[in-house]
C-alpha positions as CSV (number, residue, x, y, z in Angstrom):
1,X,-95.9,69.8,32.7
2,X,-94.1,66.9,33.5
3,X,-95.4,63.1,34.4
4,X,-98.9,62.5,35.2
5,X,-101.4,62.3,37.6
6,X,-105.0,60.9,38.6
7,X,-108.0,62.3,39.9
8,X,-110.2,60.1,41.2
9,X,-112.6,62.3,42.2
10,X,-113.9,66.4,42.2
11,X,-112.0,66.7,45.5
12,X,-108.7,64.9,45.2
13,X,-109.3,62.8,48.4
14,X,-110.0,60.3,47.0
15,X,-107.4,57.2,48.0
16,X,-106.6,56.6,44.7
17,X,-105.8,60.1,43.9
18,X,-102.0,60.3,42.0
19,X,-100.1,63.6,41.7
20,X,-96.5,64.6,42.6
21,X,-95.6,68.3,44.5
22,X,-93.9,69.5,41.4
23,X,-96.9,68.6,38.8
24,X,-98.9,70.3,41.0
25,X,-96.8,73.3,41.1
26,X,-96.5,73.3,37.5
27,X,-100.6,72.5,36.7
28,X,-101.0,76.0,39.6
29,X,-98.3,77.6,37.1
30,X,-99.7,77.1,33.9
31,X,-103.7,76.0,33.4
32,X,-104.1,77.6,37.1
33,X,-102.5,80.5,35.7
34,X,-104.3,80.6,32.3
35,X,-107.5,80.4,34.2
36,X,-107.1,82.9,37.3
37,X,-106.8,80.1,40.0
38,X,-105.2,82.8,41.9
39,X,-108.3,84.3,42.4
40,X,-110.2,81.8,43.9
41,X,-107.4,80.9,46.3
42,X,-107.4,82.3,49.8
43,X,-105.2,84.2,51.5
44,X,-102.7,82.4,54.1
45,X,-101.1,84.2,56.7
46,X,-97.7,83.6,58.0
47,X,-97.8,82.4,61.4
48,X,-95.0,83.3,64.6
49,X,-93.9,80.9,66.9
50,X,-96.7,80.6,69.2
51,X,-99.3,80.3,66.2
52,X,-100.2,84.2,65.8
53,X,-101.1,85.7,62.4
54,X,-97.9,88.0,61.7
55,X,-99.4,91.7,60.9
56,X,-96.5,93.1,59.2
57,X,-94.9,90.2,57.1
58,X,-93.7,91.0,53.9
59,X,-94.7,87.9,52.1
60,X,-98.4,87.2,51.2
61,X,-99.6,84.1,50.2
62,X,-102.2,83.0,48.5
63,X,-102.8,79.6,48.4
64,X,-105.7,76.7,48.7
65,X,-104.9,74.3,51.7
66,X,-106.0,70.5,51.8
67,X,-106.4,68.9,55.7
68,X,-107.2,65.6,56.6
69,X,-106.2,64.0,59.7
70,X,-102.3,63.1,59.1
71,X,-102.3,65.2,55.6
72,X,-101.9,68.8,55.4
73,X,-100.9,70.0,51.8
74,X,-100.7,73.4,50.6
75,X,-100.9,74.5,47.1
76,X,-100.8,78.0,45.6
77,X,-98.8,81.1,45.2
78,X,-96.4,83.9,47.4
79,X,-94.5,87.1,47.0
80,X,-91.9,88.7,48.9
81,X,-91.9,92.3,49.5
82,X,-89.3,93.1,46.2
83,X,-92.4,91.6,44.0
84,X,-90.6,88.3,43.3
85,X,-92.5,85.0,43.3
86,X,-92.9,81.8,43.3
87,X,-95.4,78.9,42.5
88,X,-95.3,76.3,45.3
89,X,-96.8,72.9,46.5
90,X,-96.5,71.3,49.8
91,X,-98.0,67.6,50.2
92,X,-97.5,65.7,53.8
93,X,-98.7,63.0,55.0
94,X,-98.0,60.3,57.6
95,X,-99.8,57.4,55.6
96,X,-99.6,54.6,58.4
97,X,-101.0,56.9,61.3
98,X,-103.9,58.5,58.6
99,X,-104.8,54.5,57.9
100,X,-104.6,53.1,61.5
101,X,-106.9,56.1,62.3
102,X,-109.4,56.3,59.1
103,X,-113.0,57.7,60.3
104,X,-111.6,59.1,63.8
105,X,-112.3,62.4,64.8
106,X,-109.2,64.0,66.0
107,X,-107.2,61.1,66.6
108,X,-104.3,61.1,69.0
109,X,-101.6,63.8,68.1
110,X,-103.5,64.5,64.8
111,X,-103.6,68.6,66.4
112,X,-99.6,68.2,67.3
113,X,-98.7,67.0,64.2
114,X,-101.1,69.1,61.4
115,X,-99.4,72.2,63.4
116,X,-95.6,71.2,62.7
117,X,-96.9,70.6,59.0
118,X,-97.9,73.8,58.6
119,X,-94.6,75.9,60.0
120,X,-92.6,73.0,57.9
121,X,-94.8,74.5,54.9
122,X,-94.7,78.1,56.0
123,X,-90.6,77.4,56.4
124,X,-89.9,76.0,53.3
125,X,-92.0,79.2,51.2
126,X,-90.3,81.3,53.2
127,X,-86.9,79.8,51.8
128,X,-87.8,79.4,48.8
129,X,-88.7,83.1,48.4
130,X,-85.2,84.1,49.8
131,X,-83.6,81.4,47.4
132,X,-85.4,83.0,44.8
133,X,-84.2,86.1,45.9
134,X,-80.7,85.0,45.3
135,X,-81.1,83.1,42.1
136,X,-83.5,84.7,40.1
137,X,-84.7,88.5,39.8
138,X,-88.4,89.3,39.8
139,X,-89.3,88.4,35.9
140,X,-86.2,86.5,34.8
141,X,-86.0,82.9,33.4
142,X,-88.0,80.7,30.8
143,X,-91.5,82.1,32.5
144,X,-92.9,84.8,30.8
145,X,-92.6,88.0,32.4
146,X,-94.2,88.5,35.2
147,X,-94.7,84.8,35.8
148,X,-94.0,83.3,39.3
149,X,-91.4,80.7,39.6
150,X,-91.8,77.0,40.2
151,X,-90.1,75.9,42.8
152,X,-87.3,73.4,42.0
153,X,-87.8,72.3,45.5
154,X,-91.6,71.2,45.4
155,X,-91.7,68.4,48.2
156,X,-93.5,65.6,49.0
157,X,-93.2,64.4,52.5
158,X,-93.9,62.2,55.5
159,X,-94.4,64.0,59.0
């Protein structure tokens, strides 16, 4: 794993909490992987247009979600339909509107905005899984085999 992080607390929500997309990719990879993370994570269903849980899609993810009002992060693991995978982590957050509302309920466009997080995050696993798909085979690289990849791509962002 590379850099490092701080916990500040059980949860992570803490304020003072410290970790980039990517170590948090990698820590899911590896210990999470070591220690069946996977099976404690839930399952996350890809979403259409209008918000409707997609019966028939391919990719299944798996993942543990983290939702605050302006933060919406999404850690965990997918698979396409061919068996390839990847590791992923998603962290957004809109820092000035999460302080200028701290202890609201539902705030002012916090709905609007945690739903275009979420299809930005189902987007991006959705291209990385077809990047993946061009790049790597199913059980290629420095990973053992059967390992998911890490996505290069790991993002932290603003909404």
């Amino acid at each position: 794993m590379t850099g490092e992080f701080t916990f500040r607390d059980h949860s992570g929500l803490s304020p003072a909490t410290r970790i980039t997309a990517r170590m948090m990719a990698e820590t899911v990879a590896g210990p999470g992987r070591a220690q069946d993370l996977r099976g404690l994570m839930k399952h996350i269903p890809l979403r259409d247009a209008k918000g409707k849980a997609l019966k028939d899609s391919p990719i299944l993810v798996e993942a543990k979600t983290g939702t605050l009002n302006f933060v919406s992060n999404l850690a965990g693991y997918a698979q396409d339909g061919q068996g390839r995978q990847i590791v992923f982590a998603v962290l957004t957050g809109d820092e000035a509107r999460r302080a200028a509302n701290e202890g609201r309920e539902l705030p002012d466009g916090v709905i609007g905005w945690t739903r275009r997080s979420k299809a930005l995050q189902q987007g991006l696993i959705e291209n990385w899984l077809a990047t993946s798909a061009q790049t790597a085979p199913a059980g290629t690289g420095d990973a053992p085999e059967g390992a998911p990849l890490v996505s290069e791509n790991a993002v932290t962002g603003a909404g």
